[in-house]
N, C-alpha and C positions, 0 to 999 in steps of 0.2 A: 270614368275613374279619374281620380282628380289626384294630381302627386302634390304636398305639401314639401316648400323646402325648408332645410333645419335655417332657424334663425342665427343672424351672425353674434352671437355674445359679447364681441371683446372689440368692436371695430374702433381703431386706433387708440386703446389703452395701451396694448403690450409697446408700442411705439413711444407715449408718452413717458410711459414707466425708463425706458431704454435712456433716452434723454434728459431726464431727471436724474436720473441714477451716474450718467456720462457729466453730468453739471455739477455735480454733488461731488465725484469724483475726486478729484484735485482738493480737496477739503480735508477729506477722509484718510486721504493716502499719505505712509508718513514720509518722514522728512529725508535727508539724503543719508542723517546724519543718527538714523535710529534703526536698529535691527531688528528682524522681524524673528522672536525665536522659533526653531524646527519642532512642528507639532507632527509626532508620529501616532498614528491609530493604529491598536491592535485591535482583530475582533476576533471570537473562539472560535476557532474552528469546525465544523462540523464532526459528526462519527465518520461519516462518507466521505468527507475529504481526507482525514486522519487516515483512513484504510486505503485509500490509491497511493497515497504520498508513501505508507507504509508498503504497499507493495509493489510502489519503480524501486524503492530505496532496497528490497528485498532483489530484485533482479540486478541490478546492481552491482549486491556487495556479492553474490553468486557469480556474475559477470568474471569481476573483480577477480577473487580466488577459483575458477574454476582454470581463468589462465597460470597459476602459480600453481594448481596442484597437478603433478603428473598421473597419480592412478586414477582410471576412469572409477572405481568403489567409489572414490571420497569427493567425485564431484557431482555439484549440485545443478539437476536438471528440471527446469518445472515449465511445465504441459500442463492444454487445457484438458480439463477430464471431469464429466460427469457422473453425478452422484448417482447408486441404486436407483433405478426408477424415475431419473429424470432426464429430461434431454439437455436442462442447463448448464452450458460448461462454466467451469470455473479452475482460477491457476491455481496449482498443486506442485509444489518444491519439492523434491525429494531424492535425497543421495542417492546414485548409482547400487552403492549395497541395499539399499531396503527396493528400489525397483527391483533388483532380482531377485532378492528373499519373496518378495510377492508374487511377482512373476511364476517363480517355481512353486508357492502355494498354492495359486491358484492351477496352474497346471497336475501337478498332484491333484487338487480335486475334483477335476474334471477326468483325471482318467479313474480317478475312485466311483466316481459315477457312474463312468460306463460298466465300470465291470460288476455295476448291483452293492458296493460294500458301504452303499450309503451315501450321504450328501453333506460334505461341511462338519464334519463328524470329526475330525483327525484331532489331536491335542498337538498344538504349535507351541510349547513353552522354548523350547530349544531355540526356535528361528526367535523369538522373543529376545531371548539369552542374548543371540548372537545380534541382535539389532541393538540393543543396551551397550556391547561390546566396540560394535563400530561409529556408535555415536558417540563414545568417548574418545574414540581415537579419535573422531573428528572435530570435536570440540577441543582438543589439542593441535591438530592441525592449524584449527584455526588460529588460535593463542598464538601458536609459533609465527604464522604466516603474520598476523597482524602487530606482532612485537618487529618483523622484519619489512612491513611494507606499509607506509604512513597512507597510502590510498585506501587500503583493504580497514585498517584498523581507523579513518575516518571514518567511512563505510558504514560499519560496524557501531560505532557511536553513533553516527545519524539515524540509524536502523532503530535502535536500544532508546535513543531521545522521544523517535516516534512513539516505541510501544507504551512509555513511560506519560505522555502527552495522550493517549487513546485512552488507557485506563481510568487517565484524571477525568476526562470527559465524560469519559461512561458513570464513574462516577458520583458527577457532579449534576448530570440529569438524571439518575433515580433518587438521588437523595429530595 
């Protein structure tokens, strides 16, 4: 068996190019007495990046007011948690009251199970009612906290800039 070696392509080109380019130099370059103006590159963003930047900016502004609000209800807790049927986790925000409105629904139906009266059967409009009710409150919390605390209502903006920047994008690849 016979090994072939790869043949060298470039021997002393990239050297010559170097010194050429270092000779040319001083030519090219300006004077002491000419500015170079600041050329800034934007480039779009991706979906995927838009959605991580959106969701530190989401831990964050939760961070943020969870230290300013004193009822555990109205603050905001997000855990990894998987979907029906899958083992991939993924973060899940969720105020204090709707973890325990759920909590106690699904308790409720797991003991409606055992005792035979059915599976996932119950009419939840009420616990609905009552989540409508304290995500207003909480959307007022916030108002209040972020008219009082220039970090939370930064926050808040950066969060709202994101979502507003994700839509465009998303919009702007199916068009």
């Amino acid at each position: 068996m016979r090994f072939v070696r790869p043949a060298k392509l470039y021997v002393g080109r990239p050297l010559l190019a170097c010194l050429c380019f270092l000779y040319l130099l001083p030519a090219i370059a300006p004077g002491a007495d000419e500015t170079i103006d600041e050329i800034i590159v934007v480039a779009p963003h991706t979906l995927v990046s838009i959605r991580r930047q959106m969701l530190r900016a989401d831990i964050e502004m939760y961070r943020i007011s969870n230290t300013l609000i004193n009822d555990p209800l109205y603050k905001v807790w997000c855990l990894l948690e998987s979907k029906p049927g899958s083992r991939i986790k993924h973060r899940v925000c969720k105020p204090g009251f709707e973890r325990n409105i759920n909590s106690g629904i699904l308790n409720n139906e797991v003991n409606m199970s055992r005792f035979g009266e059915g599976t996932f059967s119950y009419n939840y409009a009420l616990s609905s009612t009552e989540i409508k009710k304290h995500r207003a409150i909480l959307k007022l919390k916030f108002i209040d906290l972020a008219a009082d605390n220039p970090t939370l209502a930064k926050a808040i903006y950066a969060r709202a800039n994101l979502n507003l920047a994700y839509e465009e994008s998303l919009r702007r690849k199916h068009d």
